[in-house]
Biopython code that builds the backbone (N, CA, C, O; Angstrom):
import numpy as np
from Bio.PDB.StructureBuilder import StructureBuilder

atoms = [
    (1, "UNK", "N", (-8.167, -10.122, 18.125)),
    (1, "UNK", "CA", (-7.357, -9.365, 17.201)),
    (1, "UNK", "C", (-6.531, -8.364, 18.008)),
    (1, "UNK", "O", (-7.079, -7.557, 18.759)),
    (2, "UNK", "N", (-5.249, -8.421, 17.849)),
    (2, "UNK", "CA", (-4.501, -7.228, 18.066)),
    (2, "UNK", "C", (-4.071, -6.524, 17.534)),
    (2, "UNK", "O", (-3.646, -7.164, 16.572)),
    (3, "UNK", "N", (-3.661, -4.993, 17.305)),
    (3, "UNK", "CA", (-3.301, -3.892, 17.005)),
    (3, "UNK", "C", (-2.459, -3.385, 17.722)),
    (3, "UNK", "O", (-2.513, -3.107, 18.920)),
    (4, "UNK", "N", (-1.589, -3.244, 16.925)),
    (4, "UNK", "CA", (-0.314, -2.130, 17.054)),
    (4, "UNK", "C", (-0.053, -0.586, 16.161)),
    (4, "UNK", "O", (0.293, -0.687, 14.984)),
    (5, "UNK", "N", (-0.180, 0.399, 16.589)),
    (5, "UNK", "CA", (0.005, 1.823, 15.626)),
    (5, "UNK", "C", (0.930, 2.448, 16.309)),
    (5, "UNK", "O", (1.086, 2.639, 17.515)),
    (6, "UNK", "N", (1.612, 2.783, 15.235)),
    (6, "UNK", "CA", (2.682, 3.797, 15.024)),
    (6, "UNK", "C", (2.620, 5.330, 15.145)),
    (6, "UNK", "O", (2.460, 5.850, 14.040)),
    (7, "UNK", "N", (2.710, 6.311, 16.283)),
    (7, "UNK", "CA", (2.222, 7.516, 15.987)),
    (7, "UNK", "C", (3.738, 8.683, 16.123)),
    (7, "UNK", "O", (4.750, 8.110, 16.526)),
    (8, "UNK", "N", (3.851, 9.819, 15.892)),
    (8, "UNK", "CA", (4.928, 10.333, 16.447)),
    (8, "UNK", "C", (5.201, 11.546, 15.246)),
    (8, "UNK", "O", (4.521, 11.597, 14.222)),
    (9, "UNK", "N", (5.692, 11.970, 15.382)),
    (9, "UNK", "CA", (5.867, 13.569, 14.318)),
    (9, "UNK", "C", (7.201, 13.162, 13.373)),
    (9, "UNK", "O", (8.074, 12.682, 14.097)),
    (10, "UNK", "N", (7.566, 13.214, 12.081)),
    (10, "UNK", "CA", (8.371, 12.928, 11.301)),
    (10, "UNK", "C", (9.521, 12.639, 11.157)),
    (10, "UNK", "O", (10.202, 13.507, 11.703)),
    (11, "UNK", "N", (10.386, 11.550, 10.519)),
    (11, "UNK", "CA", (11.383, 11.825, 10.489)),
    (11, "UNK", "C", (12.166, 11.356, 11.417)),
    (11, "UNK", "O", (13.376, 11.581, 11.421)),
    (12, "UNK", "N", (11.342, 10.397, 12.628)),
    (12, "UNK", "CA", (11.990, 9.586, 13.813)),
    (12, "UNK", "C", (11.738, 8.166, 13.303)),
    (12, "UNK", "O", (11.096, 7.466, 14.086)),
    (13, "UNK", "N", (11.959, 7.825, 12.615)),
    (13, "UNK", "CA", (12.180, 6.465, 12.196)),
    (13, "UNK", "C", (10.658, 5.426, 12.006)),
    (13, "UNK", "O", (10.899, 4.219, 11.990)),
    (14, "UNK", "N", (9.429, 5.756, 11.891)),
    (14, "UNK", "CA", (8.235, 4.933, 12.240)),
    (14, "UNK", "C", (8.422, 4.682, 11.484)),
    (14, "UNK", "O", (9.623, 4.864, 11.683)),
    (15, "UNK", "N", (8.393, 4.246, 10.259)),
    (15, "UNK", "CA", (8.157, 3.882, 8.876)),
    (15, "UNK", "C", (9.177, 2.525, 8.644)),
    (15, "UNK", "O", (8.848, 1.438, 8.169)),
    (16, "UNK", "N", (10.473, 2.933, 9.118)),
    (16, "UNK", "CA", (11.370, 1.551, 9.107)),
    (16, "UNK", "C", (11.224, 0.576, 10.407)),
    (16, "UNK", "O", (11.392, -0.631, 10.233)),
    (17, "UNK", "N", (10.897, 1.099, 11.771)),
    (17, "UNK", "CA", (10.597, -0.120, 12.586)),
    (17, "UNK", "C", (9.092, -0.367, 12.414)),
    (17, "UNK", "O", (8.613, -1.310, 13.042)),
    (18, "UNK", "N", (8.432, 0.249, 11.767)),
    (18, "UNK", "CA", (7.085, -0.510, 11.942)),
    (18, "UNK", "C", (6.881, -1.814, 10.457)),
    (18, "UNK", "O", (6.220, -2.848, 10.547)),
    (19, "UNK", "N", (7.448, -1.475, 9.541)),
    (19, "UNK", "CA", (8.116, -2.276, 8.563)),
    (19, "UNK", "C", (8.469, -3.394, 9.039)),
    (19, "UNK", "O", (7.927, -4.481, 8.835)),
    (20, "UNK", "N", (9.513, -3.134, 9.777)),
    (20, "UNK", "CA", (10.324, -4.434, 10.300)),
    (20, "UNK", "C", (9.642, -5.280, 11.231)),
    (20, "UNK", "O", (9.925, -6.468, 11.380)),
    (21, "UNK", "N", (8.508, -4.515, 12.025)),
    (21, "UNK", "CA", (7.741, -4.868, 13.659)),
    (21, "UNK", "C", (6.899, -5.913, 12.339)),
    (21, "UNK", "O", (7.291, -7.075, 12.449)),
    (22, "UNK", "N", (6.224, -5.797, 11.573)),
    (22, "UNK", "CA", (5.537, -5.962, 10.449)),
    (22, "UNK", "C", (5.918, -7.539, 10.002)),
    (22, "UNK", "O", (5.611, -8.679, 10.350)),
    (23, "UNK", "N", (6.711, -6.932, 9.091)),
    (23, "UNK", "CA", (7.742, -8.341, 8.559)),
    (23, "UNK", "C", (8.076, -9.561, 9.631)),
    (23, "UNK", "O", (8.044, -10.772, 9.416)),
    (24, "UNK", "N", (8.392, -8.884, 10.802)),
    (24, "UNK", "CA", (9.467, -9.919, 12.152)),
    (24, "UNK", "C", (7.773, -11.141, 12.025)),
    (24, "UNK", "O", (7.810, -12.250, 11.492)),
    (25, "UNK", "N", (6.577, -10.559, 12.616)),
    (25, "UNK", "CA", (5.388, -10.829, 13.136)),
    (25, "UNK", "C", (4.879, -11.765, 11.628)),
    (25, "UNK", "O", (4.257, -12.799, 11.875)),
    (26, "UNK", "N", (5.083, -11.490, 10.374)),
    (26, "UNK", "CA", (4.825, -12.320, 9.516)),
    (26, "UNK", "C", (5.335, -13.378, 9.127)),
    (26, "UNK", "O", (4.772, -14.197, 8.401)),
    (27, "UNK", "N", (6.551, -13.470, 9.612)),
    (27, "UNK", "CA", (7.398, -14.733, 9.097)),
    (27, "UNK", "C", (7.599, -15.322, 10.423)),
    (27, "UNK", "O", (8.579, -16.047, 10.591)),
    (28, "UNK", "N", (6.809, -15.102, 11.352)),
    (28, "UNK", "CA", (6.617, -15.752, 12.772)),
    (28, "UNK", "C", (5.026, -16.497, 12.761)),
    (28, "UNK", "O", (4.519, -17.037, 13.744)),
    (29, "UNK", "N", (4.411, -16.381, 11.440)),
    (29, "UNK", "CA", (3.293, -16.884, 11.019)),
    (29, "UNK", "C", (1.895, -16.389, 11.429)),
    (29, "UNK", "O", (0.831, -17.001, 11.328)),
    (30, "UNK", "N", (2.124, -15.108, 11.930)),
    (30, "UNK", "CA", (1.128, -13.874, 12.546)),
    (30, "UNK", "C", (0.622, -13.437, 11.005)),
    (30, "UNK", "O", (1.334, -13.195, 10.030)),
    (31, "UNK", "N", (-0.903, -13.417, 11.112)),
    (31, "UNK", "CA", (-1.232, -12.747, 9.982)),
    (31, "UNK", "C", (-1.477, -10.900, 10.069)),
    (31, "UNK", "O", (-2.123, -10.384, 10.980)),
    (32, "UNK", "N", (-0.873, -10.162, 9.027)),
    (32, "UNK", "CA", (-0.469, -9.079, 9.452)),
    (32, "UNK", "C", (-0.880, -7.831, 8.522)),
    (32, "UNK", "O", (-0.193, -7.718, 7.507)),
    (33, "UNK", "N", (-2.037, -6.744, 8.740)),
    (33, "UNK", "CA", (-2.246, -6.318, 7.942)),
    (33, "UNK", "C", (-1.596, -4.814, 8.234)),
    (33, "UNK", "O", (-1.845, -4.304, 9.326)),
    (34, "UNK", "N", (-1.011, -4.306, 7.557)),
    (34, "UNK", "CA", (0.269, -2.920, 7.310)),
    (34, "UNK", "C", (-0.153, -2.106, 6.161)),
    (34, "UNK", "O", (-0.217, -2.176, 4.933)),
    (35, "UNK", "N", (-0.419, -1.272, 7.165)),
    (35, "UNK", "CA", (-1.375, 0.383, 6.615)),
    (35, "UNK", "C", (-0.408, 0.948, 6.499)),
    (35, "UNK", "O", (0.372, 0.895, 7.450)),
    (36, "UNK", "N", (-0.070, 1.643, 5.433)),
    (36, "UNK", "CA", (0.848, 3.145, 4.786)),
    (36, "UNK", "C", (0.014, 4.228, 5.162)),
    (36, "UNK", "O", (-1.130, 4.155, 4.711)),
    (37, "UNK", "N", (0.273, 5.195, 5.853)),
    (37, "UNK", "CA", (-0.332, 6.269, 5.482)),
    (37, "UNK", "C", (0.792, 7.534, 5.475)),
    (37, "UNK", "O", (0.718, 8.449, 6.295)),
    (38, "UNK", "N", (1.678, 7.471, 4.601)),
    (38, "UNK", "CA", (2.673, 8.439, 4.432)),
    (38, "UNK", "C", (2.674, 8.911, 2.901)),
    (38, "UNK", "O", (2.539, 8.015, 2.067)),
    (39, "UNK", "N", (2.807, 10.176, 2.469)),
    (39, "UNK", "CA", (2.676, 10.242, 1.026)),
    (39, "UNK", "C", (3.967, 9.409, 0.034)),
    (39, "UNK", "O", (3.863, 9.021, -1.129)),
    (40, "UNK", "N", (4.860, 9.335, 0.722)),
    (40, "UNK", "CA", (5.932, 9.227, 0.101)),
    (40, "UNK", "C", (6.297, 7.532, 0.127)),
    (40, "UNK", "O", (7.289, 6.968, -0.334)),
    (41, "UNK", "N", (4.798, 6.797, 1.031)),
    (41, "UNK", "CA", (4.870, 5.383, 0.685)),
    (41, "UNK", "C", (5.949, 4.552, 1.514)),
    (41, "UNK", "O", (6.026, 3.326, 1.436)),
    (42, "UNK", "N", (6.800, 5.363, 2.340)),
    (42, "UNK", "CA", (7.889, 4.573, 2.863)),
    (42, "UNK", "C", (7.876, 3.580, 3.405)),
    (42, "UNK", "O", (8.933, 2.985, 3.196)),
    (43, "UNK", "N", (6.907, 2.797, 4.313)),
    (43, "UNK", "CA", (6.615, 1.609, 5.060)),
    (43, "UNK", "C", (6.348, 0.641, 4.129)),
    (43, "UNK", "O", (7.024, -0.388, 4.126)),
    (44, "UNK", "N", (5.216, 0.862, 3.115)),
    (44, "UNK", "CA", (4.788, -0.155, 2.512)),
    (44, "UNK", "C", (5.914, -0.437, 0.888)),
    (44, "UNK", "O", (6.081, -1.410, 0.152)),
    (45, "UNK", "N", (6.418, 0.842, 0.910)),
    (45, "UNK", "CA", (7.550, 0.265, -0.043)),
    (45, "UNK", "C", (8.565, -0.186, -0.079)),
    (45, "UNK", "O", (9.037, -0.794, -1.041)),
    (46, "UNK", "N", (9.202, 0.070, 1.180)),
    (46, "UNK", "CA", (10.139, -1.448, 1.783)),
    (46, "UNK", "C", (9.551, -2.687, 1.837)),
    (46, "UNK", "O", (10.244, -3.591, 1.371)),
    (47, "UNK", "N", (8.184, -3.073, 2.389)),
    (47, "UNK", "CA", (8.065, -4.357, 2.747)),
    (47, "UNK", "C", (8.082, -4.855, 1.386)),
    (47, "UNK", "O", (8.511, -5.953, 1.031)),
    (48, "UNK", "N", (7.438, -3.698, 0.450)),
    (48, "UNK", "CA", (7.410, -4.565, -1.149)),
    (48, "UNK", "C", (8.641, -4.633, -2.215)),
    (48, "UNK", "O", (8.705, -4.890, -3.417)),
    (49, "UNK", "N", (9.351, -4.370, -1.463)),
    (49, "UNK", "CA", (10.978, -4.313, -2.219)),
    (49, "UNK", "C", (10.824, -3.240, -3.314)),
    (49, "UNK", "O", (10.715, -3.694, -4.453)),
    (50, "UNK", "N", (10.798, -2.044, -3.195)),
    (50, "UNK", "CA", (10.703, -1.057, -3.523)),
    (50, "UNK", "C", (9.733, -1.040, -4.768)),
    (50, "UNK", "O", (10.283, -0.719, -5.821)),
    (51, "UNK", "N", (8.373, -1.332, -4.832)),
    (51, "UNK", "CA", (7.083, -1.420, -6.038)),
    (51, "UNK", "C", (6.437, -0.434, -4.861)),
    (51, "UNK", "O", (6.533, -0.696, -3.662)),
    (52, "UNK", "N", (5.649, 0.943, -5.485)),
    (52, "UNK", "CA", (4.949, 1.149, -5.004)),
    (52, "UNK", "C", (3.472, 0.565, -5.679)),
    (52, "UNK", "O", (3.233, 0.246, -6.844)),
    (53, "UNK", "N", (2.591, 0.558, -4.476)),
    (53, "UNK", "CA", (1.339, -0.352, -4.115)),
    (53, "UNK", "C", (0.120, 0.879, -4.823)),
    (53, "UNK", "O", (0.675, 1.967, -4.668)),
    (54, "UNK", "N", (-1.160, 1.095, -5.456)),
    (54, "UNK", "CA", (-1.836, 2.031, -5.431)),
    (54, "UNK", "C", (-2.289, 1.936, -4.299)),
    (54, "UNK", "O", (-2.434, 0.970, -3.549)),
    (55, "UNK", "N", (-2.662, 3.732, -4.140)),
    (55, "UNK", "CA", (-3.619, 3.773, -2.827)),
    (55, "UNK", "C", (-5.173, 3.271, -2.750)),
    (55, "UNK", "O", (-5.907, 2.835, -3.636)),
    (56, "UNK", "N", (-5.421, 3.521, -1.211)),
    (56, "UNK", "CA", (-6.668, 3.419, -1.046)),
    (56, "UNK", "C", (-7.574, 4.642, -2.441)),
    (56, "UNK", "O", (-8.202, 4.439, -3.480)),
    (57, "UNK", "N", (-7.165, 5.805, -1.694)),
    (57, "UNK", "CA", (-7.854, 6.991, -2.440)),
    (57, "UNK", "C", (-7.591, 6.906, -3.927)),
    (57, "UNK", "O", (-8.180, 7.818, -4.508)),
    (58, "UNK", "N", (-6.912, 6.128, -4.732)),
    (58, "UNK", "CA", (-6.526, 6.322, -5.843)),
    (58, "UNK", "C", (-7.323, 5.213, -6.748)),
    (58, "UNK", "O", (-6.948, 5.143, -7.919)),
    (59, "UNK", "N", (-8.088, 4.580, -6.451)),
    (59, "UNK", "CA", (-9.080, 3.206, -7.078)),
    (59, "UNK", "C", (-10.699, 3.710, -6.865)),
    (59, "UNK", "O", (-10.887, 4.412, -5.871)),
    (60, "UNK", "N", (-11.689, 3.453, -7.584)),
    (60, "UNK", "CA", (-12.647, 3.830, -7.787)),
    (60, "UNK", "C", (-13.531, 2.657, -6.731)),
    (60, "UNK", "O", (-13.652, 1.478, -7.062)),
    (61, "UNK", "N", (-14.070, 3.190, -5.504)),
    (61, "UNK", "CA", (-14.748, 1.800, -5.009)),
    (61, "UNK", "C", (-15.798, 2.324, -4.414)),
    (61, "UNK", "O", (-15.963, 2.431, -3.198)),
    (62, "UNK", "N", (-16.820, 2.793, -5.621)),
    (62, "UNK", "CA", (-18.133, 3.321, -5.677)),
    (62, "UNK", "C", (-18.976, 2.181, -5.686)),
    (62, "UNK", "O", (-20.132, 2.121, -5.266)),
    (63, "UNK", "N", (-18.088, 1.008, -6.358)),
    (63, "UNK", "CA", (-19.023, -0.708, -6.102)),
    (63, "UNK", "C", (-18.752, -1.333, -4.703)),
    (63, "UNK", "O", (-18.345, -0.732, -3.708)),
    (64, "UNK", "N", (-18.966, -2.263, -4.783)),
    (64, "UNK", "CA", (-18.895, -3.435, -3.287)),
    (64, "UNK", "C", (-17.218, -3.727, -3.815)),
    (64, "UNK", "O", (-16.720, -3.905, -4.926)),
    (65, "UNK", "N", (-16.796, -3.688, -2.761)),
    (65, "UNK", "CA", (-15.170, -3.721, -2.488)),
    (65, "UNK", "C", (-14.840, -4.913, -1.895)),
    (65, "UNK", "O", (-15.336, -5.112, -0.786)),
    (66, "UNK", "N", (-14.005, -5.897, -2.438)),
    (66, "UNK", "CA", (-13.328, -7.440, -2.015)),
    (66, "UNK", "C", (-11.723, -7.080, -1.550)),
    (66, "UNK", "O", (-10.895, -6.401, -2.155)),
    (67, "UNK", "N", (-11.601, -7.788, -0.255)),
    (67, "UNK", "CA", (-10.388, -7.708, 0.007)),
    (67, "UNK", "C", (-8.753, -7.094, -1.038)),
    (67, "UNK", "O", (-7.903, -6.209, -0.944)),
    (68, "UNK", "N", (-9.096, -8.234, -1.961)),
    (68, "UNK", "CA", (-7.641, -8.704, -2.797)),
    (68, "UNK", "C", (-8.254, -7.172, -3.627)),
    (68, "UNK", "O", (-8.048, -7.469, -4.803)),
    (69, "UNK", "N", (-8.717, -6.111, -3.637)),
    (69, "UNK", "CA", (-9.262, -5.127, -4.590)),
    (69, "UNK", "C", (-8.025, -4.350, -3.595)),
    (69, "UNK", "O", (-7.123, -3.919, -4.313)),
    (70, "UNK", "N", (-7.844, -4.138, -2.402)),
    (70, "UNK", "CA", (-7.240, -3.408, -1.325)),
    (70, "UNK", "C", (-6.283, -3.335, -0.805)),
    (70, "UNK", "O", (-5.817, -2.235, -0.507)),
    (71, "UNK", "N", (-5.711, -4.397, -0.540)),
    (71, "UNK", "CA", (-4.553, -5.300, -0.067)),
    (71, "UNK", "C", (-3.199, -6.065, -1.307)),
    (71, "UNK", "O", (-3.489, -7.026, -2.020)),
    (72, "UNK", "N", (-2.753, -5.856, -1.313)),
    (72, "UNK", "CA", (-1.597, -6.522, -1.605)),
    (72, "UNK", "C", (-0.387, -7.113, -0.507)),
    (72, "UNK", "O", (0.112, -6.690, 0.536)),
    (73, "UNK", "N", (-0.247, -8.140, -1.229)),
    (73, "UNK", "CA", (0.842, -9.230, -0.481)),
    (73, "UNK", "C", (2.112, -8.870, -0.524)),
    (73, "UNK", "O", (2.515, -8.974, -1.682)),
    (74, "UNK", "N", (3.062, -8.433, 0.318)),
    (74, "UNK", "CA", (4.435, -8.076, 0.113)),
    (74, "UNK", "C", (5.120, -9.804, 0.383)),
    (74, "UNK", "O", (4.696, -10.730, 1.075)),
    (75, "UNK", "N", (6.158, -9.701, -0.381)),
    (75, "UNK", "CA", (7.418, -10.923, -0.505)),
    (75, "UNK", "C", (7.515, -11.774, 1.023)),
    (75, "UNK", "O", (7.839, -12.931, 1.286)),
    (76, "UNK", "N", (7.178, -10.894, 1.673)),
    (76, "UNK", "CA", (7.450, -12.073, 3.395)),
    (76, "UNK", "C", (6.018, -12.058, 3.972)),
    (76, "UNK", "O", (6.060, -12.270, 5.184)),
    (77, "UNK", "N", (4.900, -11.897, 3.555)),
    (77, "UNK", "CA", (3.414, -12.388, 3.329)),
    (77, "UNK", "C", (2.893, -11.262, 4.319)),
    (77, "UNK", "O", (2.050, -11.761, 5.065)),
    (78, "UNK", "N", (3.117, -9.819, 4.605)),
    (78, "UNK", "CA", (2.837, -9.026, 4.948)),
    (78, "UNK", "C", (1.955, -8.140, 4.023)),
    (78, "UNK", "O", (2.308, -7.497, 3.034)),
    (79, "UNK", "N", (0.468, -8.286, 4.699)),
    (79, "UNK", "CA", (-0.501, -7.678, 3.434)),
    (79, "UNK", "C", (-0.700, -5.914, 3.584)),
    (79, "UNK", "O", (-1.352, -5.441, 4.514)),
    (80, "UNK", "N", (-0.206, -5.271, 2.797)),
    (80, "UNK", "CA", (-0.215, -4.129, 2.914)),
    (80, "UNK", "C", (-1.309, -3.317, 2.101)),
    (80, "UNK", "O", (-1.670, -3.557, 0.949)),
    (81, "UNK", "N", (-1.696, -2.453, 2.815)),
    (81, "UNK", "CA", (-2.424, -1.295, 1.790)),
    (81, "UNK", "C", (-1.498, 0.454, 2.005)),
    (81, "UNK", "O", (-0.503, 0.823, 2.628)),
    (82, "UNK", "N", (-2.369, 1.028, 1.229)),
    (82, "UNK", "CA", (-1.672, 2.759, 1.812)),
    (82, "UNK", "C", (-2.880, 3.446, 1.203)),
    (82, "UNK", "O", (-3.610, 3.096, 0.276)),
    (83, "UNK", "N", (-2.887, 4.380, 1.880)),
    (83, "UNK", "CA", (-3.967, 5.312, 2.406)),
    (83, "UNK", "C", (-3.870, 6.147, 1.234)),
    (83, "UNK", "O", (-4.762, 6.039, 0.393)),
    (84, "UNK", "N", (-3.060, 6.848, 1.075)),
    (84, "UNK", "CA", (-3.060, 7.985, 0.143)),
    (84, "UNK", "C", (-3.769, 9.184, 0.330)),
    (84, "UNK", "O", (-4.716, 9.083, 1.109)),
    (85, "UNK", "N", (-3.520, 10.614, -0.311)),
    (85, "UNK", "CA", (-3.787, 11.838, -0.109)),
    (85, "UNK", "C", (-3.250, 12.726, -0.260)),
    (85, "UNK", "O", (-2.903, 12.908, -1.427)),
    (86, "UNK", "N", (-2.949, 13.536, 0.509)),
    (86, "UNK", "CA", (-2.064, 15.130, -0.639)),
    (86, "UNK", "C", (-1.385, 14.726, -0.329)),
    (86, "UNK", "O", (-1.353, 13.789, 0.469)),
    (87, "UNK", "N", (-0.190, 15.505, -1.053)),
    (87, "UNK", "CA", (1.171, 15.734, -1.390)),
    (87, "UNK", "C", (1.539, 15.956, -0.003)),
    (87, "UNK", "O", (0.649, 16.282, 0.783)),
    (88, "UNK", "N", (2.962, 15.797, 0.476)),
    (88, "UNK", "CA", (3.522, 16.193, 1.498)),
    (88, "UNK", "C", (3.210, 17.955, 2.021)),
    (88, "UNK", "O", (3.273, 18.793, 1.121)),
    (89, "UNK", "N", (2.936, 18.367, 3.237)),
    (89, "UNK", "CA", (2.679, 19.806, 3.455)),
    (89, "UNK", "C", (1.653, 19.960, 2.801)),
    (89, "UNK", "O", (1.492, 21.164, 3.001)),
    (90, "UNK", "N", (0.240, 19.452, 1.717)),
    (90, "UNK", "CA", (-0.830, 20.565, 1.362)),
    (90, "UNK", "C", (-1.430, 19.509, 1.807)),
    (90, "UNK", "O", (-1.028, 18.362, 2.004)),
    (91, "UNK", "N", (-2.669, 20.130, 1.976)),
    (91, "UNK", "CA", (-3.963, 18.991, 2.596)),
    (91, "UNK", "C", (-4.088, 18.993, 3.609)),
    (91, "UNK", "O", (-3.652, 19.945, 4.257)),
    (92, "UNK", "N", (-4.843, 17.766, 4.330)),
    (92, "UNK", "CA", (-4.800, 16.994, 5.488)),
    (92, "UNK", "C", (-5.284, 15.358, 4.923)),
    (92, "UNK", "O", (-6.265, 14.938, 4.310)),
    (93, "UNK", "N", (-4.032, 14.720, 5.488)),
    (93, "UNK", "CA", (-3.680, 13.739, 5.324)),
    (93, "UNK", "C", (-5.286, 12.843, 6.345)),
    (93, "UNK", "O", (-5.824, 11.837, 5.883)),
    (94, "UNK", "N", (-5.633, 13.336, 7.348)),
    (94, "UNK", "CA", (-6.788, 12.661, 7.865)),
    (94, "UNK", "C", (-7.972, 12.549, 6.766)),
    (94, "UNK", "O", (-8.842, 11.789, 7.191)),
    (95, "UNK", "N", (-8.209, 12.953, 5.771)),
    (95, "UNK", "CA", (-9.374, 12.562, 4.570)),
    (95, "UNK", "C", (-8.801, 11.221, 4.385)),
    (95, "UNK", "O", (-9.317, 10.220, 4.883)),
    (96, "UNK", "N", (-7.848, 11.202, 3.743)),
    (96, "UNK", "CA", (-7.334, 9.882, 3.136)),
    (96, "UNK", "C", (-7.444, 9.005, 4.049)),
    (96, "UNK", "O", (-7.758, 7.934, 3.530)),
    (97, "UNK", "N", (-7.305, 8.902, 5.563)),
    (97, "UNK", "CA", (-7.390, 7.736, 6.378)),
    (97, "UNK", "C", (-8.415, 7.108, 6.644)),
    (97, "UNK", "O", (-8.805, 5.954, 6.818)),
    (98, "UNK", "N", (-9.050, 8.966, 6.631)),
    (98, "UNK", "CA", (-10.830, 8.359, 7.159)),
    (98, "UNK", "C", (-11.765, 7.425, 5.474)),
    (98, "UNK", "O", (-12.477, 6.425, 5.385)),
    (99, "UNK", "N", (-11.363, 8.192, 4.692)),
    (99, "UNK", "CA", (-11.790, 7.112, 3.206)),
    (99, "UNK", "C", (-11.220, 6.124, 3.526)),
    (99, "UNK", "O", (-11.982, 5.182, 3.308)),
    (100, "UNK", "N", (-10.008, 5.681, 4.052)),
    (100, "UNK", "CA", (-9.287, 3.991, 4.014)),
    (100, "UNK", "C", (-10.545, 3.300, 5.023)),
    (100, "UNK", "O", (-10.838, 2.104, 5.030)),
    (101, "UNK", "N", (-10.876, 3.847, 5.449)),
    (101, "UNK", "CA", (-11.246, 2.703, 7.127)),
    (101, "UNK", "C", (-12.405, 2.682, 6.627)),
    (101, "UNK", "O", (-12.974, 1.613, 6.847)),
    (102, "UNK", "N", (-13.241, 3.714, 5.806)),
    (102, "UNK", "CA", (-14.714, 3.292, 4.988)),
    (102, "UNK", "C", (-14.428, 2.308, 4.090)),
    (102, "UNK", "O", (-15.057, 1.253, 4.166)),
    (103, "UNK", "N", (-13.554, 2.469, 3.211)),
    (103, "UNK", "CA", (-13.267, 1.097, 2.167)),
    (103, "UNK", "C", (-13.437, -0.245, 3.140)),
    (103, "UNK", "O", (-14.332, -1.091, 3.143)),
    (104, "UNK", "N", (-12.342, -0.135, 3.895)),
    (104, "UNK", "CA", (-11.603, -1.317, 4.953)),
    (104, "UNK", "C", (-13.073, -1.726, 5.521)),
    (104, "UNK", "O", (-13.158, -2.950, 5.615)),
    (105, "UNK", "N", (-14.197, -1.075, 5.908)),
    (105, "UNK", "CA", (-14.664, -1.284, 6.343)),
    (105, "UNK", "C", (-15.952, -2.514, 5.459)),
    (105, "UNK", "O", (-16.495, -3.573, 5.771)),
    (106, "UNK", "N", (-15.967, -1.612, 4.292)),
    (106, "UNK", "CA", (-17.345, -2.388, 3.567)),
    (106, "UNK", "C", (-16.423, -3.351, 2.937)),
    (106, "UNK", "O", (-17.034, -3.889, 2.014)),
    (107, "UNK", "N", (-15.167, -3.825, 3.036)),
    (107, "UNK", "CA", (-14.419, -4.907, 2.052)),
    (107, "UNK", "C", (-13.863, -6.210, 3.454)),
    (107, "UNK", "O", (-13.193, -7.241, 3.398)),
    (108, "UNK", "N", (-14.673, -5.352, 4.776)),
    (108, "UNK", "CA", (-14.575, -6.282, 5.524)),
    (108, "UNK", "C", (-13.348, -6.938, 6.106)),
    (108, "UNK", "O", (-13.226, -8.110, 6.464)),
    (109, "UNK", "N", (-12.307, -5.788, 6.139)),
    (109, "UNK", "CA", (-11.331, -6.314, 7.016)),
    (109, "UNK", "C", (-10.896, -5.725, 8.125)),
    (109, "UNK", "O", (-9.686, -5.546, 8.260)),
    (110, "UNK", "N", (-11.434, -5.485, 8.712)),
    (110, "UNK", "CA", (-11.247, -4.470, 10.473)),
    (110, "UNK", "C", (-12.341, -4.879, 11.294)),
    (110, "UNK", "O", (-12.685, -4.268, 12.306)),
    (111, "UNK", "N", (-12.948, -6.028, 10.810)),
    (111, "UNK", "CA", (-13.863, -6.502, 11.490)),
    (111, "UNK", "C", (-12.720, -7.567, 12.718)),
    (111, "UNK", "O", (-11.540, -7.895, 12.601)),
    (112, "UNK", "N", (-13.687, -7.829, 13.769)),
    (112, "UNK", "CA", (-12.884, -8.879, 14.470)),
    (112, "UNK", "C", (-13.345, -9.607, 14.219)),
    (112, "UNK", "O", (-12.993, -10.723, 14.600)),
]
sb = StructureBuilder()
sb.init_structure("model")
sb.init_model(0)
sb.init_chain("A")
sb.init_seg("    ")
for serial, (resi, resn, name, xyz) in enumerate(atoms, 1):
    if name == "N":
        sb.init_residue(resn, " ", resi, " ")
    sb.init_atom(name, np.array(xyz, "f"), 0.0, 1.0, " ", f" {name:<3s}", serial, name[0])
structure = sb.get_structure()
């Protein structure tokens, strides 16, 4: 399994080339799973032609968690989720990631 992440301070473009890095790698028949973790959804709501996706944090998964509960399929077969968490500026956005990778984890897809 390989991994690619996007890191960098706002507003420099991650959200549209990692989209695209995303998309290019899916319709090259790479199976491709594309994490949002921005409040404002920007990565994963391009790949889905502008539908936003619910978040991780926003679904109740106090039960045993199945993939297709997590993931959604964007139009060029890029399976996306998004993290979710505060609002832009309040919070810390690291709760919401660290809840994604516990979900991700018991729904069994970050396994190699």
């Amino acid at each position: 399994m390989q991994r690619i992440v996007f890191y960098g301070k706002g507003g420099i473009g991650k959200s549209t080339i990692s989209a695209n890095v995303s998309a290019s790698l899916a319709l090259r028949g790479k199976r491709v799973l594309h994490v949002g973790c921005d409040p404002k959804h920007d990565s994963t709501v391009a790949l889905m032609r502008g539908q936003l996706i619910p978040t991780v944090l926003s679904r109740d998964f106090e039960r045993v968690v199945r993939p297709e509960e997590v993931v959604t399929v964007a139009p060029v077969g890029v399976h996306c989720a998004e993290a979710g968490g505060p609002h832009a500026g309040v919070g810390c956005a690291g709760r919401g990631i660290s809840r994604m990778i516990e979900v991700f984890d018991r729904a069994d897809l970050i396994s190699p």
